[in-house]
GUTOR-417659 format. One record per residue (C-alpha): residue in three letters; residue number from 1; x, y, z. Coordinates in steps of 0.2 Angstrom, whole numbers, m for minus. Example, Ala and Ser with C-alpha at 12.3 -4.5 7.8 and 13.67 -1.06 7.14 Angstrom:
BEGIN
code=Ala; pos=1; u=62; v=m22; w=39
code=Ser; pos=2; u=68; v=m5; w=36
//
This chain:
BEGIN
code=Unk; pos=1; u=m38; v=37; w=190
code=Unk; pos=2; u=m41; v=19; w=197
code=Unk; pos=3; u=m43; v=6; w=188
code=Unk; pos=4; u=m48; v=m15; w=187
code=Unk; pos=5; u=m37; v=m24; w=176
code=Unk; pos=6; u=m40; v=m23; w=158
code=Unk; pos=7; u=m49; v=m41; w=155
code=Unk; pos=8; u=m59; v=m49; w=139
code=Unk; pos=9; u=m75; v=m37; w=141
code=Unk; pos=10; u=m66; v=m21; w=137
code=Unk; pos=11; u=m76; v=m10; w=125
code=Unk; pos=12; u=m70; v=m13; w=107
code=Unk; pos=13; u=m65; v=3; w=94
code=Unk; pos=14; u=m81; v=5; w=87
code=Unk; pos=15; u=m91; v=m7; w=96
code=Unk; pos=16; u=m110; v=0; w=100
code=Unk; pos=17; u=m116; v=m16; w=108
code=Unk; pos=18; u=m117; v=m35; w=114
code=Unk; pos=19; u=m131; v=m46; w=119
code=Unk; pos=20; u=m132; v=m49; w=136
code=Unk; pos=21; u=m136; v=m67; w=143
code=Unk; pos=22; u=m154; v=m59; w=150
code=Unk; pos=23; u=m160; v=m55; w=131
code=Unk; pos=24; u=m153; v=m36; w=135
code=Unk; pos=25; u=m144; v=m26; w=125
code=Unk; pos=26; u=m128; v=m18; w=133
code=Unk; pos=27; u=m123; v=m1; w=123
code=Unk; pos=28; u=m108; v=11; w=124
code=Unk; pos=29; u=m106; v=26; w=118
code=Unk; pos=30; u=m100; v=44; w=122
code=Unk; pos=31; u=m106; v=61; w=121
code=Unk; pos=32; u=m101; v=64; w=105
code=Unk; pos=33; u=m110; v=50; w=97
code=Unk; pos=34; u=m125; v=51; w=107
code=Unk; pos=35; u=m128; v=70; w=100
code=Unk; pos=36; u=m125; v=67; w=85
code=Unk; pos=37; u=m138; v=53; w=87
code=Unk; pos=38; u=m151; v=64; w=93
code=Unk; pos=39; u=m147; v=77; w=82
code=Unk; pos=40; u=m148; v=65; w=66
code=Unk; pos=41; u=m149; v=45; w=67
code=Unk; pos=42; u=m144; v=43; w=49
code=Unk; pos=43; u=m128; v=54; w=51
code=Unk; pos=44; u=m125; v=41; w=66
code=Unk; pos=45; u=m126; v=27; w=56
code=Unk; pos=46; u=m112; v=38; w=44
code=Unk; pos=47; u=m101; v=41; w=55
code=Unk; pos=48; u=m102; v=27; w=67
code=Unk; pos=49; u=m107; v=12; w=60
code=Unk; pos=50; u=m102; v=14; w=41
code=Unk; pos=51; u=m86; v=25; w=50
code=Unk; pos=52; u=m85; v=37; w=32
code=Unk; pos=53; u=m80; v=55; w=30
code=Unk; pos=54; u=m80; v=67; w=17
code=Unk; pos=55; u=m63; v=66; w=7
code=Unk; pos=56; u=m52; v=79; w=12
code=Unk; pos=57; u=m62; v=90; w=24
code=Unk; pos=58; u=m56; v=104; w=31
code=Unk; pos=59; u=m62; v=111; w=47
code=Unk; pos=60; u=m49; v=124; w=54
code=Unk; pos=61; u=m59; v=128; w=71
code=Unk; pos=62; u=m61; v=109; w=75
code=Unk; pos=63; u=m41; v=108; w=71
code=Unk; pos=64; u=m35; v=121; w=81
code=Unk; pos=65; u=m47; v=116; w=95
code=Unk; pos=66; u=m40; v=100; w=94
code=Unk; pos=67; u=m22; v=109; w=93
code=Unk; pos=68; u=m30; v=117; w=108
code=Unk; pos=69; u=m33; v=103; w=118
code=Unk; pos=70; u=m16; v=97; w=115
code=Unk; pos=71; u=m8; v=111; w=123
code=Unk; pos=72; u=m18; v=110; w=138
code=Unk; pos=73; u=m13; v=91; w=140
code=Unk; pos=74; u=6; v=96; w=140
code=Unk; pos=75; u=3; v=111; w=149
code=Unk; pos=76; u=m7; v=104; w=163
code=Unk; pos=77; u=4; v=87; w=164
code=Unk; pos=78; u=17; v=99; w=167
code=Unk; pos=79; u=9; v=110; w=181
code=Unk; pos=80; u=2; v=92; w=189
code=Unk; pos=81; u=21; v=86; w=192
code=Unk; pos=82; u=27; v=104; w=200
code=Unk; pos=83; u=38; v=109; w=183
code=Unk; pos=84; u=27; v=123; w=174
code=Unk; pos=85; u=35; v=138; w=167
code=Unk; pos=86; u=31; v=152; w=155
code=Unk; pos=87; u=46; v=145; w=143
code=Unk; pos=88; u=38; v=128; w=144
code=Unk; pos=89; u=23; v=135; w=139
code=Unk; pos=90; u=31; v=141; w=122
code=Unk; pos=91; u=38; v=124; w=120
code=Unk; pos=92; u=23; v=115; w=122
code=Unk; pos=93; u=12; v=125; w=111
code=Unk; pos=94; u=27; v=122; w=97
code=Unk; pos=95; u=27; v=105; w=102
code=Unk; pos=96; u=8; v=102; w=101
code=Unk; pos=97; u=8; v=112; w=83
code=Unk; pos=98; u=20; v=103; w=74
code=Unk; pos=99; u=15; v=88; w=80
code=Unk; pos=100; u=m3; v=95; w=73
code=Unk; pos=101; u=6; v=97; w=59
code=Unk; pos=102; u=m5; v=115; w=61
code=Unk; pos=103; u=8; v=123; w=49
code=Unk; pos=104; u=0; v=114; w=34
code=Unk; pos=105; u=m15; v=124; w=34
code=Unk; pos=106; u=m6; v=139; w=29
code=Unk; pos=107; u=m9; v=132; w=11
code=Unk; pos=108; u=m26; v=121; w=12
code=Unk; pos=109; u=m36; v=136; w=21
code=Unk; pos=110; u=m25; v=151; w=19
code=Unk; pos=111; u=m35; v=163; w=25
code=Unk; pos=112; u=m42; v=156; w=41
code=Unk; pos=113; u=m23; v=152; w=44
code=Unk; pos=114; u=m16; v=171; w=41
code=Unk; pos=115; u=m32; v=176; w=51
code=Unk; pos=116; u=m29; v=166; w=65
code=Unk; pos=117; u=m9; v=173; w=64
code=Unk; pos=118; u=0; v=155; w=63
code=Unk; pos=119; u=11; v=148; w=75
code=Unk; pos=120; u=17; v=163; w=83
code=Unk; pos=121; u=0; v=169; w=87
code=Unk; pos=122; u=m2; v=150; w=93
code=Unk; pos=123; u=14; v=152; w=105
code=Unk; pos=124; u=6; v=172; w=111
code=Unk; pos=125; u=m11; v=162; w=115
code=Unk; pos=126; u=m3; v=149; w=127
code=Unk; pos=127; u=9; v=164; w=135
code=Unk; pos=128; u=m7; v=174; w=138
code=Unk; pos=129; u=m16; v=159; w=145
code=Unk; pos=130; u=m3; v=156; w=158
code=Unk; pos=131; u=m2; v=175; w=161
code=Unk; pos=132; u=m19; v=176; w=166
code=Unk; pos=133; u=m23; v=158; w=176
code=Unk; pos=134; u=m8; v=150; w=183
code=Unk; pos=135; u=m4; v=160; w=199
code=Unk; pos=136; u=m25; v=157; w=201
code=Unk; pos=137; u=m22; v=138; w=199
code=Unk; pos=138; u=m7; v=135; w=208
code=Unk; pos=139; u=m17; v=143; w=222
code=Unk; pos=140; u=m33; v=134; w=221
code=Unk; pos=141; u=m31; v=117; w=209
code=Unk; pos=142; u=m26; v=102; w=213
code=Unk; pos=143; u=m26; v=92; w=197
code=Unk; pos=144; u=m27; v=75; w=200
code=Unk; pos=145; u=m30; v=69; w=183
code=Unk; pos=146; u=m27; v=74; w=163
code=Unk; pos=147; u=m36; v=66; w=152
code=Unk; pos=148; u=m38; v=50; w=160
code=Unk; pos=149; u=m52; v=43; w=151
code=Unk; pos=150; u=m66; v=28; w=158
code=Unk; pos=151; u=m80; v=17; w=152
code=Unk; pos=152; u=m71; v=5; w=141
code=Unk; pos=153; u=m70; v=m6; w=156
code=Unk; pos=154; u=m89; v=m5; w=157
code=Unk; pos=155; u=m85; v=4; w=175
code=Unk; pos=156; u=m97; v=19; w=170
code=Unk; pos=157; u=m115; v=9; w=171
code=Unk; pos=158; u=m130; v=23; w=167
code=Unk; pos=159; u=m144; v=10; w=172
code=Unk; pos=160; u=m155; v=0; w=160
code=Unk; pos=161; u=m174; v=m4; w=156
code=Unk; pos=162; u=m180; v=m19; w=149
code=Unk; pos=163; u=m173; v=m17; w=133
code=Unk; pos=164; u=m154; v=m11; w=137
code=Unk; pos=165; u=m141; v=m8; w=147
code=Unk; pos=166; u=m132; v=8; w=145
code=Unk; pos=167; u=m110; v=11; w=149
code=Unk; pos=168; u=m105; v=26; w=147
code=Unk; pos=169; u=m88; v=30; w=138
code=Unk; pos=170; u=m79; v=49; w=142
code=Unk; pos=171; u=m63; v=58; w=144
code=Unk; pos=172; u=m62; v=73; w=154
code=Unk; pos=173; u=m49; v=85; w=149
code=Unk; pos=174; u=m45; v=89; w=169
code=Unk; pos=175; u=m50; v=81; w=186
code=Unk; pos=176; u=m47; v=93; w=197
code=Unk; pos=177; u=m51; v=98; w=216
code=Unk; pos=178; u=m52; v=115; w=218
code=Unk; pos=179; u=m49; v=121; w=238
code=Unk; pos=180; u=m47; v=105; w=246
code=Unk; pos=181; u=m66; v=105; w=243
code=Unk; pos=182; u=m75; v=103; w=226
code=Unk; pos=183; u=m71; v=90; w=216
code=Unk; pos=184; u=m71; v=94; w=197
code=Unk; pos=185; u=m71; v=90; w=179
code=Unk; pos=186; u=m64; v=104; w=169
code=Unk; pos=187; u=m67; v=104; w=150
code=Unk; pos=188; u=m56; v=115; w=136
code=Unk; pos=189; u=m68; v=124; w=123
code=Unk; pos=190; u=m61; v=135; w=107
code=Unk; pos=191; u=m74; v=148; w=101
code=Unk; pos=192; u=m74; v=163; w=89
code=Unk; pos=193; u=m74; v=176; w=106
code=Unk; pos=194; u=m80; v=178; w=123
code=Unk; pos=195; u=m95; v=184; w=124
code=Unk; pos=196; u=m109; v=185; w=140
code=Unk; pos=197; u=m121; v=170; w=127
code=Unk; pos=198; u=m106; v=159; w=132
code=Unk; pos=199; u=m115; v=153; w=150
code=Unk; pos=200; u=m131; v=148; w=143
code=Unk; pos=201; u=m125; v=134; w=130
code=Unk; pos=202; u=m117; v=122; w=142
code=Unk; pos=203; u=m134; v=119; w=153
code=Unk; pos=204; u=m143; v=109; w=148
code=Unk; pos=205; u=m128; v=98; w=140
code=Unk; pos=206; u=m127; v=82; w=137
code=Unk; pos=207; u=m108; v=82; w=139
code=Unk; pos=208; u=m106; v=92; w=155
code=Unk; pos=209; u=m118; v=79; w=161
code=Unk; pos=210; u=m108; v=64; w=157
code=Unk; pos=211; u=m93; v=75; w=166
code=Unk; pos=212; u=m102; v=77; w=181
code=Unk; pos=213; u=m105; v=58; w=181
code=Unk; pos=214; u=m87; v=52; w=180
code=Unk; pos=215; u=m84; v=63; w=192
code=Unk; pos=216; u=m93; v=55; w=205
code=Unk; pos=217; u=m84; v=40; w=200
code=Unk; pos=218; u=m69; v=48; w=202
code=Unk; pos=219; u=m73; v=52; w=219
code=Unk; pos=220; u=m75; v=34; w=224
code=Unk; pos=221; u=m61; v=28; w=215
code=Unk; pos=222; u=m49; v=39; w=225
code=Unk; pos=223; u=m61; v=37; w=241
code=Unk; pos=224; u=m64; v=56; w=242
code=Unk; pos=225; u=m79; v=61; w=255
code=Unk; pos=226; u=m84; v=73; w=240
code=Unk; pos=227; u=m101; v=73; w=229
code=Unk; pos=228; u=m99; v=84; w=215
code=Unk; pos=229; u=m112; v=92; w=204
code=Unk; pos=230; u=m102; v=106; w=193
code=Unk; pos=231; u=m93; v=104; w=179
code=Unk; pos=232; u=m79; v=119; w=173
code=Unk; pos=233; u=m81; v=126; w=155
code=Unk; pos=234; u=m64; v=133; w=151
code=Unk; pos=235; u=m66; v=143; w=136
code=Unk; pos=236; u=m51; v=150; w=125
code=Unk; pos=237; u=m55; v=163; w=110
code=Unk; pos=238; u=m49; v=157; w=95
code=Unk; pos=239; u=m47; v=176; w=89
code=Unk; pos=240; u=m39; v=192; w=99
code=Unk; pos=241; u=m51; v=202; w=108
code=Unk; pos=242; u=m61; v=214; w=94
code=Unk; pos=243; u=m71; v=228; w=89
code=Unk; pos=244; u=m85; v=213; w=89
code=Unk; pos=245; u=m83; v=210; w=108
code=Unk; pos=246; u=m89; v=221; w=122
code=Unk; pos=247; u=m72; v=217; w=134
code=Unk; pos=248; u=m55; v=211; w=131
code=Unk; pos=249; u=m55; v=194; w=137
code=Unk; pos=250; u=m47; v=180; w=130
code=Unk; pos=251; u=m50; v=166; w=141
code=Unk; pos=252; u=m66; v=164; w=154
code=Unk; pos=253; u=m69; v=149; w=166
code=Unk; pos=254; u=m89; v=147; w=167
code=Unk; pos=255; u=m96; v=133; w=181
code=Unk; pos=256; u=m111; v=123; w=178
code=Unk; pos=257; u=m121; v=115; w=192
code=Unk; pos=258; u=m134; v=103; w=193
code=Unk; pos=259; u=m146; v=95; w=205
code=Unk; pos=260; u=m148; v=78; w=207
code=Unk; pos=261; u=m166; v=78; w=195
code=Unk; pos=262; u=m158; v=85; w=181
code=Unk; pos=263; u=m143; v=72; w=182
code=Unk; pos=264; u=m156; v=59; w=183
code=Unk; pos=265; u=m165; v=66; w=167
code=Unk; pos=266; u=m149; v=66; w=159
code=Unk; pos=267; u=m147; v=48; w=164
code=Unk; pos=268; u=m167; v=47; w=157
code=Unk; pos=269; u=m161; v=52; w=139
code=Unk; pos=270; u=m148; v=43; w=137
code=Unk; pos=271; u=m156; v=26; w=141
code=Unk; pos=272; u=m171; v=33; w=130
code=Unk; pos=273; u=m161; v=35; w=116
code=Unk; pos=274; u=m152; v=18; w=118
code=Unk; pos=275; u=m168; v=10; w=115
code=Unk; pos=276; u=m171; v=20; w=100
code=Unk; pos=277; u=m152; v=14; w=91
code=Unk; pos=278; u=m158; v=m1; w=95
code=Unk; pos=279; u=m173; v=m1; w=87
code=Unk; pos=280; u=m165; v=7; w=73
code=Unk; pos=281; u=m150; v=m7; w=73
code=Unk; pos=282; u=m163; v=m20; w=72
code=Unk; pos=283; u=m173; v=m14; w=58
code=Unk; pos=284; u=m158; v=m6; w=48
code=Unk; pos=285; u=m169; v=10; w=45
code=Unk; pos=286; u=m158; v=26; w=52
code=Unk; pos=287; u=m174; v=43; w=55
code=Unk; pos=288; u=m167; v=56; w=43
code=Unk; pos=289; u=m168; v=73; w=51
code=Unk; pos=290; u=m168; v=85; w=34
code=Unk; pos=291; u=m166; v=103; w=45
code=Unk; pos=292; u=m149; v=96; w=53
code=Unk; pos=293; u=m144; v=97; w=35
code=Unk; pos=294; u=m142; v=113; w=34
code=Unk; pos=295; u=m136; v=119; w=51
code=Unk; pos=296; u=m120; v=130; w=49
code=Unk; pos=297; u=m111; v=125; w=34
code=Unk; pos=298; u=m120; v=111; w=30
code=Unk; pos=299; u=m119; v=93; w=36
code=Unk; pos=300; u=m104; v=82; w=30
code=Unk; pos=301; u=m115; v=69; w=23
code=Unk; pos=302; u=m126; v=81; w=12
code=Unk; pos=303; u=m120; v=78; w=m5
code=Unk; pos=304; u=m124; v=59; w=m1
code=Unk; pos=305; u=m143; v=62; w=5
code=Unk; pos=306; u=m147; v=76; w=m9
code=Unk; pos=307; u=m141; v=66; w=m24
code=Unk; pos=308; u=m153; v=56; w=m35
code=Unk; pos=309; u=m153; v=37; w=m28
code=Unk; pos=310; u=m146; v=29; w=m45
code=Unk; pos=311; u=m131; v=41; w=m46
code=Unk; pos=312; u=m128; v=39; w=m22
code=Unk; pos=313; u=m115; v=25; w=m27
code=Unk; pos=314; u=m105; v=37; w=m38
code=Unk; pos=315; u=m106; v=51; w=m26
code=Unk; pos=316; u=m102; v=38; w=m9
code=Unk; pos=317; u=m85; v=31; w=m21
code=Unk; pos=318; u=m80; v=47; w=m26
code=Unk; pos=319; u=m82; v=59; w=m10
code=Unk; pos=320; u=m80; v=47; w=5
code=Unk; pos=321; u=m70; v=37; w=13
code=Unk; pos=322; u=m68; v=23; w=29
code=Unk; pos=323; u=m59; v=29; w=42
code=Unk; pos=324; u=m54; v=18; w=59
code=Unk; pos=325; u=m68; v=14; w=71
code=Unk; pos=326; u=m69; v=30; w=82
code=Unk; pos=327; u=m62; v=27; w=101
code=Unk; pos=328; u=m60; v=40; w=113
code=Unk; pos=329; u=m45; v=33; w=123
code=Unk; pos=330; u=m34; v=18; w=124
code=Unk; pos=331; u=m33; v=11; w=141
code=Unk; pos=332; u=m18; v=10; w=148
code=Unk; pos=333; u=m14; v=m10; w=150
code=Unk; pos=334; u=m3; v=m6; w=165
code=Unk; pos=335; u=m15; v=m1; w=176
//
C-alpha cells in the first residue's frame, strides 16, 4: 500500500485522541474498539484506557483464530510472489503454530485442544483449504496487499462535526482485485461450523464497513479506476464438518455489499459515537451496560463490576493485570 512518510503525527499505541488547534477533538480508533464501545463504555474504558485483562485467560477459539490468521498471512505472502505449494502450505501452518506456541494448550484447555485434534488436524486444515481454493484464486485473485494496515498516519479521515474529528485505524487481512474488475478487502473468520445463519451477521458490520472504506483508499493510492463497495468474509470452521451441519463444508466465502447510504450511516455512527467517548473522557464516567455482562461466557471484567465496592481493590490486584497499549499494526518506517 502507498504511503506518506512516517512524520511526528503518527498515531501513538494506545492513543485515543489530541486537541486540535480549532477546539476539536481528533480520535482514532478501530473496529475493535469502537464495538466494544458501543456494546459497553466501561469495558472500553477497561480495555483501552486502563489497558487490563484478566490473569491468565484462556480463549481457545480467539487463539486458534489468531493461529488462523497467521497461516493465511504466510500462506497468501506466498501465493502473492508466485511460490505457493501444497508442501508450503504444511510448513506454514507448522510455522504459524509453534510460533503460537499453540501446542501449549494441550495442557491449559485440554479438551478443546484434543477436540480440535492438535497440530496435525492444524496442518489437515490448511491442506484442505488449499485443496478447495487455490486453483479458484490463482484464476481470479490478484492480491495486491497482505495485511498492510492504515490510519496511523491519519490518512483514513471519517469526517468530523463540531465536536471531533474522527481517523479511522484498520488492517485488512487481503486486498485483492478479483477479475481485473472489483477491487476487495477479503477478511479471515474462524467459527464452530458453516452454517447458512453465517450471511446475515456481517451486514450490518461495523468492520466490513471500515473494510470497504480503506478500500476506496486503496484504490486511489494505487490510482485504480475502481469504486468498491463489497467486502469478502472468508470463513474457516474451526471443527470438521458434523452430524450438527447440514453439508460438508469446511470453508465458504460470503460477499457483502453496500450502497453508498448505508456507508455513509456507517460513517454517521462512528462520528456519533466519538462524541459520546468524548463526553465520557471529559467527565470520567464510563455508561455500564449490565446485559453485555452476561453475553456468552460472561464479560472479562465481571468479577470487577459484581464485587462489593470496598473489596473492588482486592479483586482488580489480585485478577488483572496491564497489558501494552493495544495497536493494530506497526508502520513500516521504510515506506
Amino acid at each position: 500500500m502507498v504511503r506518506n512518510k512516517v512524520s511526528e503525527s503518527l498515531v501513538k499505541p494506545g492513543q485515543l485522541y489530541e486537541l486540535a488547534p480549532d477546539g476539536k477533538w481528533n480520535m482514532f480508533f478501530d473496529a475493535s474498539m469502537l464495538k466494544t464501545f458501543l456494546d459497553c463504555p466501561q469495558k472500553f474504558a477497561y480495555k483501552y484506557v486502563d489497558h487490563l485483562r484478566l490473569r491468565g485467560a484462556v480463549n481457545w477459539k480467539s487463539e486458534l483464530g489468531s493461529w488462523w490468521s497467521s497461516t493465511m498471512q504466510l500462506y497468501y505472502n506466498s501465493f502473492r510472489q508466485g511460490d505457493l505449494t501444497k508442501e508450503l502450505v504444511a510448513e506454514f501452518a507448522l510455522e504459524a503454530w509453534n510460533d503460537r506456541k499453540m501446542s501449549a494448550f494441550a495442557t491449559s484447555v485440554p479438551k478443546s485442544y484434543t477436540d480440535f485434534g492438535g497440530e496435525a488436524a492444524a496442518v489437515l486444515m490448511a491442506l484442505r483449504y488449499f485443496d478447495e481454493t487455490f486453483d479458484y484464486d490463482n484464476n481470479h485473485w490478484k492480491v495486491l496487499s497482505v495485511e498492510e494496515g492504515a490510519g496511523r498516519r491519519r490518512e483514513l479521515l471519517v469526517g468530523e462535526t463540531s465536536k471531533v474529528r474522527v481517523y479511522y485505524i484498520t488492517l485488512p487481512d487481503l486486498m485483492v482485485l478479483i477479475d481485473d474488475k472489483k477491487l476487495v478487502p477479503v477478511d479471515h473468520k474462524t467459527k464452530d461450523y458453516i452454517d447458512t445463519r453465517l450471511q446475515h451477521q456481517f451486514n450490518p458490520h461495523l468492520q466490513t464497513c471500515g473494510y470497504i472504506w480503506t478500500a476506496r483508499y486503496f484504490a486511489t493510492q494505487q490510482s485504480l479506476e475502481i469504486t468498491t463497495n463489497e467486502c469478502l468474509i472468508n470463513v474457516a470452521a474451526r471443527n470438521e464438518p458434523g452430524p450438527r451441519t447440514k453439508n460438508d463444508q469446511r470453508f465458504k466465502r460470503i460477499p457483502i455489499h453496500y450502497n453508498p447510504e448505508q456507508l455513509d450511516f456507517w460513517a454517521l455512527r462512528v462520528l456519533k459515537a466519538a462524541e459520546r467517548m468524548r463526553t465520557c473522557i471529559e467527565t470520567g464516567f464510563w455508561d455500564w451496560n449490565d446485559e453485555s455482562c452476561h453475553k456468552y461466557n460472561g464479560c472479562e471484567f465481571r468479577p470487577l463490576d459484581s464485587a462489593p465496592q470496598d473489596a473492588r481493590l482486592q479483586v482488580l490486584k489480585s485478577s488483572y493485570v496491564q497489558k501494552e497499549p493495544w495497536v493494530q499494526y506497526q508502520p513500516d518506517e521504510n515506506d
